[in-house]
C-alpha positions as CSV (number, residue, x, y, z in Angstrom):
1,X,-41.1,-37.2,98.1
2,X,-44.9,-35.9,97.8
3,X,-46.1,-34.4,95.0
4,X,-45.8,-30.8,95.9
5,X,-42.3,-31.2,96.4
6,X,-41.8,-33.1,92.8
7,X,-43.7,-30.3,90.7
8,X,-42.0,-28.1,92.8
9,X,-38.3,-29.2,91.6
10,X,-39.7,-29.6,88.1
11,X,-40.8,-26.4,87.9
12,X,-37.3,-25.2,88.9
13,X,-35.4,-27.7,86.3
14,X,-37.5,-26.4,83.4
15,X,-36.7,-22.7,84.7
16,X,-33.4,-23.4,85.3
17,X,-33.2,-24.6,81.8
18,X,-34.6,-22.4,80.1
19,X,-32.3,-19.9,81.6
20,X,-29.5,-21.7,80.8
21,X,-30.8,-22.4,76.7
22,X,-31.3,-18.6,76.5
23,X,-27.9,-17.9,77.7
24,X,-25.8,-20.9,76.4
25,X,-28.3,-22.1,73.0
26,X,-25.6,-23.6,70.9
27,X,-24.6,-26.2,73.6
28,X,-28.1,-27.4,73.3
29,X,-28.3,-27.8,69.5
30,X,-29.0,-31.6,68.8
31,X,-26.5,-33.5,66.0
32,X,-29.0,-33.1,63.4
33,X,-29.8,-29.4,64.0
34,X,-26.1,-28.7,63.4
35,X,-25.6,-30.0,60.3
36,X,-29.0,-28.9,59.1
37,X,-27.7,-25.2,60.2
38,X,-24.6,-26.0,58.5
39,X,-26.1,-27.2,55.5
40,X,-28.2,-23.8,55.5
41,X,-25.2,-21.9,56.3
42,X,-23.2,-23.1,53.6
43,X,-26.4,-23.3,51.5
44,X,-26.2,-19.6,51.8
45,X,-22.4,-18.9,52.1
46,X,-22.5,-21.2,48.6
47,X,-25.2,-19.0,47.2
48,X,-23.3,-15.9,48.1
49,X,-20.1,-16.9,46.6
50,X,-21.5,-18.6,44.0
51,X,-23.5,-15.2,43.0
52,X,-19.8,-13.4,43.4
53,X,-18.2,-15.9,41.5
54,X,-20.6,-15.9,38.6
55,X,-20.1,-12.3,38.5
56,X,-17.0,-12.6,38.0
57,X,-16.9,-14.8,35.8
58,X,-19.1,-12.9,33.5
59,X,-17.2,-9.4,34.4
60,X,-14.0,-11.7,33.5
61,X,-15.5,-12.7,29.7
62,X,-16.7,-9.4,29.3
63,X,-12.9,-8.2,29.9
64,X,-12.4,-10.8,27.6
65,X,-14.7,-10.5,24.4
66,X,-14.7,-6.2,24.9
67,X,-11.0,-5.7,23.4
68,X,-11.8,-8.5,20.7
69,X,-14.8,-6.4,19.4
70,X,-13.6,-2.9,20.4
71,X,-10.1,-2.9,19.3
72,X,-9.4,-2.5,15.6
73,X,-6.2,-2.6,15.6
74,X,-6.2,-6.1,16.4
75,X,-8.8,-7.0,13.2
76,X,-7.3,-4.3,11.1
77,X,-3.8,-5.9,11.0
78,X,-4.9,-9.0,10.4
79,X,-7.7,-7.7,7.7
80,X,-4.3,-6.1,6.0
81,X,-2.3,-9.0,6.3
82,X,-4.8,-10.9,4.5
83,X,-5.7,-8.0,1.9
84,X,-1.7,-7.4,1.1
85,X,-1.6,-10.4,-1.4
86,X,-4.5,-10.1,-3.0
87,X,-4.3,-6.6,-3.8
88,X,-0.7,-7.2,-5.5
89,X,-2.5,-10.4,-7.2
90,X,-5.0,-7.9,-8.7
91,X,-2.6,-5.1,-9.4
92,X,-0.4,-7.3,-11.1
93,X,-3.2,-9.4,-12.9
94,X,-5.5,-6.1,-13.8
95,X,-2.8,-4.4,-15.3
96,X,1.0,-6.2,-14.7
97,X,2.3,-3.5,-16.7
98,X,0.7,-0.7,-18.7
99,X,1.5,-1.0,-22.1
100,X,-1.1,1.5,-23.4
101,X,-3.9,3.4,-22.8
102,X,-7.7,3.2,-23.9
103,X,-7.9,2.0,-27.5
104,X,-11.3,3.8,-27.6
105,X,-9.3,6.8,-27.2
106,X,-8.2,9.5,-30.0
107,X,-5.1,10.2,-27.7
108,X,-1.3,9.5,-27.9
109,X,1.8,9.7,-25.8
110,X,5.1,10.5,-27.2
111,X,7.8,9.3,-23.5
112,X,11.4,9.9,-23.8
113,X,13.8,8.1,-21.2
114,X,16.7,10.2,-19.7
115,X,18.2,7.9,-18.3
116,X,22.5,6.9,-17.3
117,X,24.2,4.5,-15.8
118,X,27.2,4.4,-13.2
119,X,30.2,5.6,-15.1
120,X,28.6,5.7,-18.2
121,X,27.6,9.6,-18.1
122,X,24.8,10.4,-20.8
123,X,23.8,13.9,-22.3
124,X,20.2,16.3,-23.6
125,X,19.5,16.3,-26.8
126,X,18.0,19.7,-26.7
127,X,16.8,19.6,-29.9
128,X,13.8,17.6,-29.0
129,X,13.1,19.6,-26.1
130,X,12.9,22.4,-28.6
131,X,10.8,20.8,-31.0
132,X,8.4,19.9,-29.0
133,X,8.2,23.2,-27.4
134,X,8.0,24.7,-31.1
135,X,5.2,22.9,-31.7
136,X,3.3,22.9,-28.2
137,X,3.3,18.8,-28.2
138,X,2.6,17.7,-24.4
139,X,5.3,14.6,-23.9
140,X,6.2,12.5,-20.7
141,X,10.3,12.2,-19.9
142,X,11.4,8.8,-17.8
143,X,14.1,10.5,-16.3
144,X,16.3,8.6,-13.8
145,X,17.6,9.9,-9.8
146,X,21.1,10.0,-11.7
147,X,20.4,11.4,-15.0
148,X,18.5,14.3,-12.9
149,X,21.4,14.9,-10.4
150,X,24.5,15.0,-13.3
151,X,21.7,17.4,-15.3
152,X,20.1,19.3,-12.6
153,X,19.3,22.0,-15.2
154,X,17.6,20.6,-17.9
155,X,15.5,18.6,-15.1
156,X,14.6,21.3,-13.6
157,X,13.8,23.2,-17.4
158,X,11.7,20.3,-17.9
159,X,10.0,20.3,-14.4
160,X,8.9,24.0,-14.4
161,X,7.3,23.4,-18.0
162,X,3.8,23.2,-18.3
163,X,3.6,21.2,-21.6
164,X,5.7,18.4,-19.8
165,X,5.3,15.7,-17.5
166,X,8.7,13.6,-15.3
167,X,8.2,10.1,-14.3
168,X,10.9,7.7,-12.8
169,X,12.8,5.5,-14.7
170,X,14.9,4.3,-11.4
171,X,17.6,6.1,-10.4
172,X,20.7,4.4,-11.9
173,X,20.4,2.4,-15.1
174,X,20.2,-1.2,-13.7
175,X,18.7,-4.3,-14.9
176,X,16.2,-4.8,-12.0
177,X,16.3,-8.8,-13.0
178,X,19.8,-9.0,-11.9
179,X,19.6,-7.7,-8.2
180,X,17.8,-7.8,-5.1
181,X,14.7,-7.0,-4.0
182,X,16.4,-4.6,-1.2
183,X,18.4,-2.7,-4.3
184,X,15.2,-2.4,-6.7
185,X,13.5,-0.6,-3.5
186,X,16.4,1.5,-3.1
187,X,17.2,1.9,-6.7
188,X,13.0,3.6,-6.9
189,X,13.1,5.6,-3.4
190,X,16.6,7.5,-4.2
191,X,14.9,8.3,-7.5
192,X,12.1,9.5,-6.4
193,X,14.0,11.7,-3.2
194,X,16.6,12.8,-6.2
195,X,13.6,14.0,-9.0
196,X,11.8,15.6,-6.6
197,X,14.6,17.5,-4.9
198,X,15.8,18.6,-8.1
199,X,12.6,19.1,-10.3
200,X,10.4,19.7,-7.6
201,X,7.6,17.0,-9.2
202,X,7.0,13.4,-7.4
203,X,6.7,11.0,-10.1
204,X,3.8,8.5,-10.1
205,X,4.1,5.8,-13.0
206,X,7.9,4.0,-13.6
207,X,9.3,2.8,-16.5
208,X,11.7,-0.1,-15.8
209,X,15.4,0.3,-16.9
210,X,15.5,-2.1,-20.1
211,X,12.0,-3.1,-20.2
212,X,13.2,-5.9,-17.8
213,X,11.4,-6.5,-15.1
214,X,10.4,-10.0,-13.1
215,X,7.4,-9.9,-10.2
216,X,9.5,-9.2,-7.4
217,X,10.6,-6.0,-9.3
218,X,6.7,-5.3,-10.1
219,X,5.3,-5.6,-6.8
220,X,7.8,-3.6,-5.6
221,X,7.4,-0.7,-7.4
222,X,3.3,-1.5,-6.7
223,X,4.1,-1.3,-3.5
224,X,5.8,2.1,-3.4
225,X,3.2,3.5,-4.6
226,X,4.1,3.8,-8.5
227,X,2.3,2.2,-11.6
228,X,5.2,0.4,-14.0
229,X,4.5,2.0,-17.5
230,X,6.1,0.2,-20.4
231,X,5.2,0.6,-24.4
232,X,3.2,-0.5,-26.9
233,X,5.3,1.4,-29.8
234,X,9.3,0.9,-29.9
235,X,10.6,3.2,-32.6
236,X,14.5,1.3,-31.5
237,X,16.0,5.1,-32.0
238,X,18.3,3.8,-29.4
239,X,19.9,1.2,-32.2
240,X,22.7,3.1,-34.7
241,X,21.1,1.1,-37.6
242,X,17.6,3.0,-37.1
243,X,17.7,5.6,-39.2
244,X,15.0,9.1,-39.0
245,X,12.4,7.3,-41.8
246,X,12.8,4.0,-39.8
247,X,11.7,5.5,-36.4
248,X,9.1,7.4,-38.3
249,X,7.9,4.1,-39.8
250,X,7.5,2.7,-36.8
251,X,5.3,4.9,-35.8
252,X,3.3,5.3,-38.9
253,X,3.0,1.3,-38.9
254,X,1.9,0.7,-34.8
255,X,0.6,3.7,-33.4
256,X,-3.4,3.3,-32.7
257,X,-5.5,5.3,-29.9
258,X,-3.8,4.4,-26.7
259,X,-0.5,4.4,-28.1
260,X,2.6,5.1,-26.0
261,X,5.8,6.0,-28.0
262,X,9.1,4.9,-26.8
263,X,12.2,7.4,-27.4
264,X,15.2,8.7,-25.8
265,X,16.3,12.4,-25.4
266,X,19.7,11.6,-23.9
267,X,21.5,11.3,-26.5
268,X,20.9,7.6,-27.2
269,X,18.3,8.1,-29.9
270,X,20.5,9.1,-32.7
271,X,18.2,10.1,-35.3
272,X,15.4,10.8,-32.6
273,X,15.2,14.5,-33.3
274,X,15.2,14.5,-36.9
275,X,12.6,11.8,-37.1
276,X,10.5,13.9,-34.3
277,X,8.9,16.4,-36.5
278,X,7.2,14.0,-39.2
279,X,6.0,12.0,-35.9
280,X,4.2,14.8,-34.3
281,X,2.4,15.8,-38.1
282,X,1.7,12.4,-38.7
283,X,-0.2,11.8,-35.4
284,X,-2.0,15.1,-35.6
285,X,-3.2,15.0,-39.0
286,X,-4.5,11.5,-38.3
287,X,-6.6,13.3,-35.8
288,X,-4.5,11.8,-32.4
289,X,-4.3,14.3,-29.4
290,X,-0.5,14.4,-28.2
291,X,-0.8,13.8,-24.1
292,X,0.9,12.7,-21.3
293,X,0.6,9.7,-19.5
294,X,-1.4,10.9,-16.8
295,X,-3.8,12.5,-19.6
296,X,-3.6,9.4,-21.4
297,X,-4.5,7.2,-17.9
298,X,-6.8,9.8,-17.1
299,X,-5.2,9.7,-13.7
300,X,-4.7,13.9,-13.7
301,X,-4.4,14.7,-9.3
């Protein structure tokens, strides 16, 4: 074959060819190209999801972290949980029970207890009521949910007075040592729905029934919202043996600035009324300021 004819049918392989690359190129990709364009390929297919992926993954920890710092409910309950204990801890360390007020102070409260028990219905001595209207004394009555519903007259008399002040003294005459937890709630909610049904006030300080208390009882009546207020003066006119000059010394001998007096006015304190009088003179002309225990805890609302 000459020459002519051999450039000749190389000129119409290489045409040929190159027709056939243009229309068919992937047949003509060597081994090496292929899995160097599959290498780019998933180079970039890798990139893109990866790029997709990391997003979200970070959309999927901000989903994450944006309740845990927007959402206070979560960190509030727990912040509570954690603050419930100490706060009784305080509460019942600060001031377990209040026994008096400020020793600083040139004030006094004379507190009465009206209180009953189941079956064992009590009465008014209205003398003291009297007196102490007589002689403008401010006084705080512990009055129980019972006492007020069997004397829904004299606790309301007392309630729409000015000069006096009703706090809780439970609602039946109990011994809060001697049942449970469930029945020392009950026994301070039904007094306060029965007090202020009937006098119209909502007590804020409790006296417990007895003087007995343990710290189940205390943190429960913390956690209703009350402060327990005992005594720092007994006059005993609940005992038949204390005679009118024995409450009196009692007084005389223990009362200081601060002071809260312990008496009854249902009846119980036998020579309570009698005794009453010389009590109020004595205090005022020792220069004391008869209040009631809000005055006295200078917690007025």
């Amino acid at each position: 074959m000459g020459e002519g004819s051999k450039f000749l049918i190389g000129l119409f392989t290489t045409i040929m060819l190159g027709i056939l690359i243009g229309a068919f190129p992937s047949y003509f990709i060597d081994h090496r190209g292929t899995e160097n364009h599959l290498h780019v390929a998933g180079e970039k297919k890798a990139h893109v999801a990866g790029s997709n992926t990391q997003g979200k993954l970070d959309r999927t920890k901000y989903r994450m972290q944006k309740p845990l710092s927007s959402a206070p409910n979560i960190s509030h309950q727990t912040y509570s949980s954690h603050r419930s204990t100490p706060a009784v801890s305080r509460a019942s360390s600060a001031s377990v029970i209040i026994e008096h007020g400020p020793r600083d102070s040139r004030m006094v409260a004379l507190t009465f207890d009206l209180n009953e028990r189941e079956g064992g219905l009590t009465g008014f001595d209205d003398k003291i009521f009297k007196i102490l209207k007589k002689t403008n004394t401010r006084a705080t009555f512990f009055m129980s949910g019972m006492w007020a519903e069997s004397h829904s007259k004299e606790a309301k008399l007392i309630g729409n007075s000015d000069l006096f002040e009703i706090e809780s003294q439970a609602y039946s005459d109990k011994l809060f040592t001697g049942i449970s937890s469930e029945q020392v709630m009950l026994q301070i909610s039904k007094a306060q729905d029965s007090i202020n049904f009937i006098a119209g006030v909502t007590p804020r300080y409790f006296r417990f029934p007895y003087g007995k208390y343990n710290q189940a009882s205390i943190n429960a009546v913390y956690g209703s919202g009350l402060k327990p207020v005992q005594c720092d003066v007994q006059t005993k006119d609940i005992s038949v043996n204390s005679s009118a000059n024995d409450i009196i010394g009692a007084v005389k001998q223990n009362a200081c600035g601060g002071s809260i007096i312990e008496m009854h006015a249902n009846g119980k304190g036998w020579h309570t009324a009698k005794a009453l009088p010389q009590i109020i003179d004595f205090l005022r002309q020792n220069g004391y300021e008869l209040v009631t225990i809000s005055e006295l805890l200078s917690d007025n609302p």
